[in-house]
ZADO-1210 file (C-alpha; in nm, 4 decimals, padded with zeros to 6 digits):
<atoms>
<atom x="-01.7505" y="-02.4149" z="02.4593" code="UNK" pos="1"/>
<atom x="-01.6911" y="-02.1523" z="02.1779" code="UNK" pos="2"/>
<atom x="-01.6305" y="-02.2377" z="01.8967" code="UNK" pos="3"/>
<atom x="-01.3144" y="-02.1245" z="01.7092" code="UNK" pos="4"/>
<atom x="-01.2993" y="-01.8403" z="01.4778" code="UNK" pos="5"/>
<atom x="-00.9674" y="-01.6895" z="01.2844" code="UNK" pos="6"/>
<atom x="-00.9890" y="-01.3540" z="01.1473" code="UNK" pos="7"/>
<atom x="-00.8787" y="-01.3662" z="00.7909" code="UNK" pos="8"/>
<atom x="-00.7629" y="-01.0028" z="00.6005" code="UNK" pos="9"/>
<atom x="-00.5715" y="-00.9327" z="00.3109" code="UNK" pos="10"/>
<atom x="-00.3161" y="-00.6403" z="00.3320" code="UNK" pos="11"/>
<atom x="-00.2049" y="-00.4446" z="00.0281" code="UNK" pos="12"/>
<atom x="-00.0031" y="-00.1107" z="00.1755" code="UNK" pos="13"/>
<atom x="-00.1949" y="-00.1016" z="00.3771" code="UNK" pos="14"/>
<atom x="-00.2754" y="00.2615" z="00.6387" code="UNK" pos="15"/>
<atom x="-00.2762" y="00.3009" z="00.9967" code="UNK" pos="16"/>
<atom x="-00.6252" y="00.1585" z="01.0003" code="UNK" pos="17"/>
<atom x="-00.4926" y="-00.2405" z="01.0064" code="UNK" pos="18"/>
<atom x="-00.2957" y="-00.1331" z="01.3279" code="UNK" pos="19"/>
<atom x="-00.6039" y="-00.0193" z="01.4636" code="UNK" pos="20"/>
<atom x="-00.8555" y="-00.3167" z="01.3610" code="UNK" pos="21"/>
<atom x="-00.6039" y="-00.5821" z="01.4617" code="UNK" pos="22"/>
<atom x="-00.5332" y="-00.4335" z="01.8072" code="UNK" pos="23"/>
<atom x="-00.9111" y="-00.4211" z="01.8805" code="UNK" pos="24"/>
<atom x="-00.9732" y="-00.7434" z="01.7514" code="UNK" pos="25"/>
<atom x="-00.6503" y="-00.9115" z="01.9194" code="UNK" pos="26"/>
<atom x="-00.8391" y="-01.1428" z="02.1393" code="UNK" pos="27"/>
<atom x="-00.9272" y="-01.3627" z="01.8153" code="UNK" pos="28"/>
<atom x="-00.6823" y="-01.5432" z="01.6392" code="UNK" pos="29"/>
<atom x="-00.5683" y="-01.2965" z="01.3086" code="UNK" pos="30"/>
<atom x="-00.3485" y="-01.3953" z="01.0066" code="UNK" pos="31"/>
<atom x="-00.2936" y="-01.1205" z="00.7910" code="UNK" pos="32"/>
<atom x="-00.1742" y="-01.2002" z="00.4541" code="UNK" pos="33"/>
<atom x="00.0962" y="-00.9098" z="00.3249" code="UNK" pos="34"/>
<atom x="00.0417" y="-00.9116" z="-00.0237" code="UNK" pos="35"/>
<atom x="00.3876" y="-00.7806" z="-00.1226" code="UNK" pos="36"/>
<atom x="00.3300" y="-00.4505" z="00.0323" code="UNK" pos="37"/>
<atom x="00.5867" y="-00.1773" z="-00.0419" code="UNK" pos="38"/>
<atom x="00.6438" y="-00.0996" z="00.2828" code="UNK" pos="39"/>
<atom x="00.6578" y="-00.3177" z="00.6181" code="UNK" pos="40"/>
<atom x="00.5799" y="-00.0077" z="00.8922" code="UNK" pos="41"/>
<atom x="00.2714" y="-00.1473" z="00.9982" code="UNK" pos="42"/>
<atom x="00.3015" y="-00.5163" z="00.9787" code="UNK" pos="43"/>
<atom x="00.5873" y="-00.4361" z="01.2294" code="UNK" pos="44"/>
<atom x="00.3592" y="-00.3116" z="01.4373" code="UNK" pos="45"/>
<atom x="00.1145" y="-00.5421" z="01.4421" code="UNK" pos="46"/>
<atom x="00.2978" y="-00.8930" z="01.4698" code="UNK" pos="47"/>
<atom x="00.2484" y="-00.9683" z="01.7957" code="UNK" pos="48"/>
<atom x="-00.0983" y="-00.8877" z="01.7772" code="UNK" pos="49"/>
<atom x="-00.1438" y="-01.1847" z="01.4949" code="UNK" pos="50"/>
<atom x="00.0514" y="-01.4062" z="01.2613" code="UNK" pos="51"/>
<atom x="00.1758" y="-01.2583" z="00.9284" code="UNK" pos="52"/>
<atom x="00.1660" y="-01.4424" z="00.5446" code="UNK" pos="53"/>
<atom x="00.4356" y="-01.2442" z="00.3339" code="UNK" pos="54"/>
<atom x="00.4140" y="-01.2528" z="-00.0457" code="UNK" pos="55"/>
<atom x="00.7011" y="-01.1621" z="-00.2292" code="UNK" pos="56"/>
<atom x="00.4914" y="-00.9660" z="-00.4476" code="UNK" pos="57"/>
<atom x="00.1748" y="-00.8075" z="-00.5127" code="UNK" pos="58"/>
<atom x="-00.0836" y="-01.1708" z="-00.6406" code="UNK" pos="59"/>
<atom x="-00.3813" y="-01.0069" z="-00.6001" code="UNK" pos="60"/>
<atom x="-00.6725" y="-01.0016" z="-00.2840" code="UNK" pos="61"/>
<atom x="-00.8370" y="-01.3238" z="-00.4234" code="UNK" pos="62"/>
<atom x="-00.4551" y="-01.5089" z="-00.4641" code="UNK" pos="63"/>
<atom x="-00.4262" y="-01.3401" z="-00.0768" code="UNK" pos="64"/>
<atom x="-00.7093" y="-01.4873" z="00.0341" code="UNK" pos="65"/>
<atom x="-00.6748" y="-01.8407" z="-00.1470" code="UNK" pos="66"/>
<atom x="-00.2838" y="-01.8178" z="00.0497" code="UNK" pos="67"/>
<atom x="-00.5118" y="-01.7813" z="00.3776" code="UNK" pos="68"/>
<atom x="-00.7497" y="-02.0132" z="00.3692" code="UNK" pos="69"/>
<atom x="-00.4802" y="-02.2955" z="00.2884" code="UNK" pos="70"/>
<atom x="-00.3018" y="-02.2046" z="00.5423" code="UNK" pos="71"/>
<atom x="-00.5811" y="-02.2274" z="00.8012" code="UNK" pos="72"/>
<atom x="-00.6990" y="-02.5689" z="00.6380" code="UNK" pos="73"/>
<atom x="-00.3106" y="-02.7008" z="00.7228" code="UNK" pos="74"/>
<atom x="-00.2572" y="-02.5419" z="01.0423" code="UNK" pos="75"/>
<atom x="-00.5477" y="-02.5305" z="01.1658" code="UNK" pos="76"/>
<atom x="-00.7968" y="-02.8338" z="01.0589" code="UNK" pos="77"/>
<atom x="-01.0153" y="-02.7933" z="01.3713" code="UNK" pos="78"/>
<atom x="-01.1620" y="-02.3954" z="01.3826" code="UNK" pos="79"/>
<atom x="-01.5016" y="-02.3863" z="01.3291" code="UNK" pos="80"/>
<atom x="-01.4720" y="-02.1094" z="01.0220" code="UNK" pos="81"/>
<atom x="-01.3453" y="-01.8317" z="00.8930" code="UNK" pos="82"/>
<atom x="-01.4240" y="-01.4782" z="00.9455" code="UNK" pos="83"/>
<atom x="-01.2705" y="-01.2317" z="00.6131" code="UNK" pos="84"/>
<atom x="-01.1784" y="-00.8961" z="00.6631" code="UNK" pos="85"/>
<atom x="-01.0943" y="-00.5763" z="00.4783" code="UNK" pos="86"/>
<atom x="-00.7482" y="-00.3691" z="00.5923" code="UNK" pos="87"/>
<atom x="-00.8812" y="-00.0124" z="00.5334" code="UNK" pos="88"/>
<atom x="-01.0987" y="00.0542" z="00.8142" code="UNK" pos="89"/>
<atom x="-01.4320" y="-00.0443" z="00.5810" code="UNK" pos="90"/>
<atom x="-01.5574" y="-00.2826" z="00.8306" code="UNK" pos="91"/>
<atom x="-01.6225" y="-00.1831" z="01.1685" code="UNK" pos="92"/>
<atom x="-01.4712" y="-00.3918" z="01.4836" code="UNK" pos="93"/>
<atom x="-01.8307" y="-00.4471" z="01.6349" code="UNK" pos="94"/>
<atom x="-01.9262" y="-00.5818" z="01.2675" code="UNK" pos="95"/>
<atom x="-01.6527" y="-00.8249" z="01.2726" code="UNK" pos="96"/>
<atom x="-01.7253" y="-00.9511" z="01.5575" code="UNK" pos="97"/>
<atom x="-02.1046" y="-00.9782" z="01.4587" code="UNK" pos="98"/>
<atom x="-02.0283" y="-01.1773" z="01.1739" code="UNK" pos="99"/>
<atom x="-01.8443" y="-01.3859" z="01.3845" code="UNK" pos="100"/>
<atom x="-02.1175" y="-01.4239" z="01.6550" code="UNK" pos="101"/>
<atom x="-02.3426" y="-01.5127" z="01.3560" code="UNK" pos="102"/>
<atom x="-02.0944" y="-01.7970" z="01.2281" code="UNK" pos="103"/>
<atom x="-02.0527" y="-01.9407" z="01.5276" code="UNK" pos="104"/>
<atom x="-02.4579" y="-02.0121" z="01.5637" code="UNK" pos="105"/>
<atom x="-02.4181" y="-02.1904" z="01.2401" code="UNK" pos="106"/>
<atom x="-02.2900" y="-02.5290" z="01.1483" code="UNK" pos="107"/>
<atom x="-02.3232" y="-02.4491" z="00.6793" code="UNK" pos="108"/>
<atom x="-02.4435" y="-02.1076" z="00.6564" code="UNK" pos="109"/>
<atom x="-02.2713" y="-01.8282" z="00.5003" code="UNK" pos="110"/>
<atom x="-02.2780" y="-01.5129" z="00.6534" code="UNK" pos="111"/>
<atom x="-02.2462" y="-01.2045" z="00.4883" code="UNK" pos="112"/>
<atom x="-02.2259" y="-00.8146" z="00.5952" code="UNK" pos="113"/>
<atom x="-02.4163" y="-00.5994" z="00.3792" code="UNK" pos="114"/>
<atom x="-02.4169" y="-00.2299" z="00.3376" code="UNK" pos="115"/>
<atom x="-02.7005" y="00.0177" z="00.2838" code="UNK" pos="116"/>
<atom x="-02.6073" y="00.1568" z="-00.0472" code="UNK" pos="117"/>
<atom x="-02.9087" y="00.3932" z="00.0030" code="UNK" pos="118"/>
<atom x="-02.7230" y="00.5990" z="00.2920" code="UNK" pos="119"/>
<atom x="-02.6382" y="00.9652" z="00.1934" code="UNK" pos="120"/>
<atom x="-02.2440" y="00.8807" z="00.2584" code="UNK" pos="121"/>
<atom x="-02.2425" y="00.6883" z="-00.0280" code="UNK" pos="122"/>
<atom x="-02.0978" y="00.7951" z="-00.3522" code="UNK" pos="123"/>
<atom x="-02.3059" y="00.7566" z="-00.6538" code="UNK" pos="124"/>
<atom x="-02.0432" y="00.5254" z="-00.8624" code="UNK" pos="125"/>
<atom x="-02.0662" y="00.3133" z="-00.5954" code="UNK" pos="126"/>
<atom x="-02.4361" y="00.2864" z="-00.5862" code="UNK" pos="127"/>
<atom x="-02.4893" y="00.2749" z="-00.9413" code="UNK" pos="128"/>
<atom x="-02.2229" y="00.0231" z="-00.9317" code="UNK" pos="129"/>
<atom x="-02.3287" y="-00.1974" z="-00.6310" code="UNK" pos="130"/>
<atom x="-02.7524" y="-00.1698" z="-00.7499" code="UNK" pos="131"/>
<atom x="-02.5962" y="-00.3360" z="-01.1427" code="UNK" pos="132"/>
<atom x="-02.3865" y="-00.5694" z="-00.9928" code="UNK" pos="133"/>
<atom x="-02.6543" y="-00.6978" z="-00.7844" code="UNK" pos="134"/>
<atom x="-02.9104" y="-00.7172" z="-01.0799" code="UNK" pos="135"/>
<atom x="-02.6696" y="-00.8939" z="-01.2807" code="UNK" pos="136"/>
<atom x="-02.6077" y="-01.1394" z="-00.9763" code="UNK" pos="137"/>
<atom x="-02.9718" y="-01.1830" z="-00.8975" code="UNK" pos="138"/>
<atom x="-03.0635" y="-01.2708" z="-01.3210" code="UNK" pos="139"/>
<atom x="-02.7712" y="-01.5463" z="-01.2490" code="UNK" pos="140"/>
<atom x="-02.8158" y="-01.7107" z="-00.9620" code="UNK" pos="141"/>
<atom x="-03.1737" y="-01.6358" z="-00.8827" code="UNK" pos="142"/>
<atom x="-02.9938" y="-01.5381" z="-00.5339" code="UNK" pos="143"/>
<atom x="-03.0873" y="-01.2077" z="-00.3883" code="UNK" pos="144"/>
<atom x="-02.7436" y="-01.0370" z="-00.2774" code="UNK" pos="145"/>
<atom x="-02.7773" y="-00.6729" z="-00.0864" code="UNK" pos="146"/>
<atom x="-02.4122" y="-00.6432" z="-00.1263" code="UNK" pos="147"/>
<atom x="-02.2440" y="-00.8744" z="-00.3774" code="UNK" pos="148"/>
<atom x="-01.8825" y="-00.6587" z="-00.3137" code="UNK" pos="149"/>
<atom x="-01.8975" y="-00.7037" z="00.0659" code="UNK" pos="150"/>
<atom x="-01.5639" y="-00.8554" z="00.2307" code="UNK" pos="151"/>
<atom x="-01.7042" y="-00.9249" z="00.5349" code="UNK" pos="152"/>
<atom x="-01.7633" y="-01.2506" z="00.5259" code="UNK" pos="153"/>
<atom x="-01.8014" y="-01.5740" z="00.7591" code="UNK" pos="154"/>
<atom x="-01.7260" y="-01.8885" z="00.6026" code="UNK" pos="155"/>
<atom x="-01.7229" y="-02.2255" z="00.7793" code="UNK" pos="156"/>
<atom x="-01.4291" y="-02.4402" z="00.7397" code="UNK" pos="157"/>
<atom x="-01.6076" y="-02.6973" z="00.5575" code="UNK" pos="158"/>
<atom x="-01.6159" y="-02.5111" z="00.2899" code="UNK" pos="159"/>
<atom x="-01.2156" y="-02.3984" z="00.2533" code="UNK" pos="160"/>
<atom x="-01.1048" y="-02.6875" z="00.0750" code="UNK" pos="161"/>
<atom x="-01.3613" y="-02.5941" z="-00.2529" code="UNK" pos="162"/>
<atom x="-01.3101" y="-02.2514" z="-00.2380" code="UNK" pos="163"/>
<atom x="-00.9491" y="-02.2585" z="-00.2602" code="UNK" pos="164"/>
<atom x="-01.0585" y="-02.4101" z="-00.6245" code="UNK" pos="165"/>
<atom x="-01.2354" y="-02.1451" z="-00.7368" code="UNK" pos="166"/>
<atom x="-01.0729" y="-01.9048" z="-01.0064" code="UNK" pos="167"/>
<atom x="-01.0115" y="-01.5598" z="-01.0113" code="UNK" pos="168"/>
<atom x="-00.6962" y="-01.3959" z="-00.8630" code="UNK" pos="169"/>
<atom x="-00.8567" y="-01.0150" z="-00.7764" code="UNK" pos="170"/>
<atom x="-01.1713" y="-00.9452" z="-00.6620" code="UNK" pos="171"/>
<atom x="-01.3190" y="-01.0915" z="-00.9008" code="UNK" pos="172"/>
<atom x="-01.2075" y="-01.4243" z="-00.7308" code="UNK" pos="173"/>
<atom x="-01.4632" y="-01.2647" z="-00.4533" code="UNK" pos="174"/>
<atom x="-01.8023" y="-01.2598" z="-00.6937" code="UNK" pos="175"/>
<atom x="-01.6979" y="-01.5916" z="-00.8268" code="UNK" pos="176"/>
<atom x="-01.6898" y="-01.7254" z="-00.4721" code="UNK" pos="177"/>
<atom x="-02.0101" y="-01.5533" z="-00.4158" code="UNK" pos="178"/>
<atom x="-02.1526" y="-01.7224" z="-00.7133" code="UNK" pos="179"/>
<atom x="-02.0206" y="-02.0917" z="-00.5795" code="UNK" pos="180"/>
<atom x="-02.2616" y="-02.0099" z="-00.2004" code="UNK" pos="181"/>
<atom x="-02.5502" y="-01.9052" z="-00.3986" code="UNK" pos="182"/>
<atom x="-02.5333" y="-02.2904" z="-00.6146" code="UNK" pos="183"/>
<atom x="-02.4405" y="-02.4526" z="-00.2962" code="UNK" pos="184"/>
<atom x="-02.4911" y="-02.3081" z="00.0127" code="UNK" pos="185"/>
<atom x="-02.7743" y="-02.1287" z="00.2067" code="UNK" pos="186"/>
<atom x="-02.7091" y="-01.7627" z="00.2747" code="UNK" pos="187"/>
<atom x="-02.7242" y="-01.4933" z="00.5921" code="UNK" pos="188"/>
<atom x="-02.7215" y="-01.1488" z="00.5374" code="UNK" pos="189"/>
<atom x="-02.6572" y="-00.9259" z="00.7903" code="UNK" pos="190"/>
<atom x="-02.6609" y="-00.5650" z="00.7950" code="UNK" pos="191"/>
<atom x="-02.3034" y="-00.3772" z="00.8864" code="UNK" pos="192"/>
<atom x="-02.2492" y="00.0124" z="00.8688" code="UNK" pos="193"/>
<atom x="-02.2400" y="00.1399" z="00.5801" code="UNK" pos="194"/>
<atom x="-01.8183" y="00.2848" z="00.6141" code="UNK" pos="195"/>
<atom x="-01.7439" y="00.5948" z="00.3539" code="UNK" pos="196"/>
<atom x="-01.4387" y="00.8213" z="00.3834" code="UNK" pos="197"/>
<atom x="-01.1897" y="01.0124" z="00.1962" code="UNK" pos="198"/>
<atom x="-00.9000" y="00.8622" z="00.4070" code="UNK" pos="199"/>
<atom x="-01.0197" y="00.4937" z="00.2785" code="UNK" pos="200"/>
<atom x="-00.7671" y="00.3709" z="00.0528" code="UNK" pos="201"/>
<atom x="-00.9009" y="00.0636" z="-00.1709" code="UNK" pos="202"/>
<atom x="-00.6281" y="-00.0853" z="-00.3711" code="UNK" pos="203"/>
<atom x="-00.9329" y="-00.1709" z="-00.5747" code="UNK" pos="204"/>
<atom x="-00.8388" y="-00.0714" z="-00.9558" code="UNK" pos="205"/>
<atom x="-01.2111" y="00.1123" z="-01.0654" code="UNK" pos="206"/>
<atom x="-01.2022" y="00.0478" z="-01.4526" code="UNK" pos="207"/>
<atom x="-00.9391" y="-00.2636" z="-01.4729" code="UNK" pos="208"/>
<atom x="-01.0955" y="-00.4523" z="-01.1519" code="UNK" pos="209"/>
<atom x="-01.4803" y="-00.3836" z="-01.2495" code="UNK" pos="210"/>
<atom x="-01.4167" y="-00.5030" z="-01.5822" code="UNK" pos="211"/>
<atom x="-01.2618" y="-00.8393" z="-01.4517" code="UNK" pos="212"/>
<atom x="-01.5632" y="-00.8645" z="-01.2264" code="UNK" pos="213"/>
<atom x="-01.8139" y="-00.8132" z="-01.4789" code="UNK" pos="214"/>
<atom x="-01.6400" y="-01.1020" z="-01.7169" code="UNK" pos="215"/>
<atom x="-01.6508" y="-01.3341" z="-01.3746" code="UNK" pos="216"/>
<atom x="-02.0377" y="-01.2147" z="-01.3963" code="UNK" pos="217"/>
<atom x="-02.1611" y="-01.3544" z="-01.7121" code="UNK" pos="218"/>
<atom x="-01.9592" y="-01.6526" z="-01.7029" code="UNK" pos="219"/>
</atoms>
């Protein structure tokens, strides 16, 4: 029998791109997590596609996420894991569903989709970015990461109950969860496309959000 998999994504205003994602992907079980959004066009489309978490305000994708997994450990104590997801159209359907494949093969591992930061589609900030962050990770942890800002991520259920513990309400909550699996648990990397566009809109604050993730860095 398969195992069980939810799809997990945190939704800040989210574009036309979490309608698409959650239709294609409507065969799995989805929560989305509405992190006070400013508008509710989209959520009403997809609700009966998936069930919907509503902040009251804007907490933050690692608050979002935290709000997710305790739901899933409450109403849903036997899934085999978790599979996280981005809302704007970063992360392919086929790679979701990879990452899911991959989880579902494993009983502890973590599974991670990494980019190639080397493609041509790639902005230099991000590469600069993504190559330091990586160093910085690697001096820590001793972990190799090829993508240590990836949201694509499979986590087993075993593991929701500690990382609901970790700090960090951002993204930063994201490297210091990444930090946790590299003390703790063995890693899988596998490689996802590598998603660039104009039309991508990150709610991901450049200078204010990179400075919170370096601090979660050197602690």
């Amino acid at each position: 029998m398969e195992k069980r998999v939810i799809i997990l994504i945190p939704a800040y205003n989210p574009e036309k791109e979490l309608v698409e994602i959650v239709k294609k992907l409507q065969a799995n079980k989805i929560i989305v997590v509405n992190d006070g959004s400013e508008s509710t066009k989209y959520f009403e489309e997809i609700k009966q596609y998936c069930e919907i978490i509503n902040n009251e305000k804007n907490m933050g994708k690692g608050v979002a996420l935290k709000r997710g997994f305790t739901y899933i450990i409450e109403k849903y104590p036997n899934v085999h894991g978790v599979v996280t997801a981005d809302a704007d159209g970063q992360h392919l359907v086929d790679d979701i569903e990879k990452i899911k494949r991959t989880l579902q093969k494993s009983e502890s591992k973590i599974v991670l989709g990494t980019r190639n930061f080397k493609e041509k589609q790639v902005p230099i900030i991000n590469k600069v970015g993504n190559i330091f962050i990586s160093y910085v990770f690697y001096r820590k942890t001793k972990v190799k990461i090829n993508d240590t800002q990836t949201g694509l991520r499979g986590i087993p259920k075993k593991y929701l109950n500690e990382i609901i513990k970790i700090p960090g309400e951002r993204y930063e909550y994201e490297i210091n969860q990444l930090k946790f699996f590299a003390k703790n648990v063995e890693i899988v990397q596998v490689k996802i496309a590598t998603v660039y566009s104009k039309k991508i809109k990150s709610s991901f604050k450049r200078i204010k959000d990179s400075i919170k993730v370096l601090k979660a860095m050197s602690k």
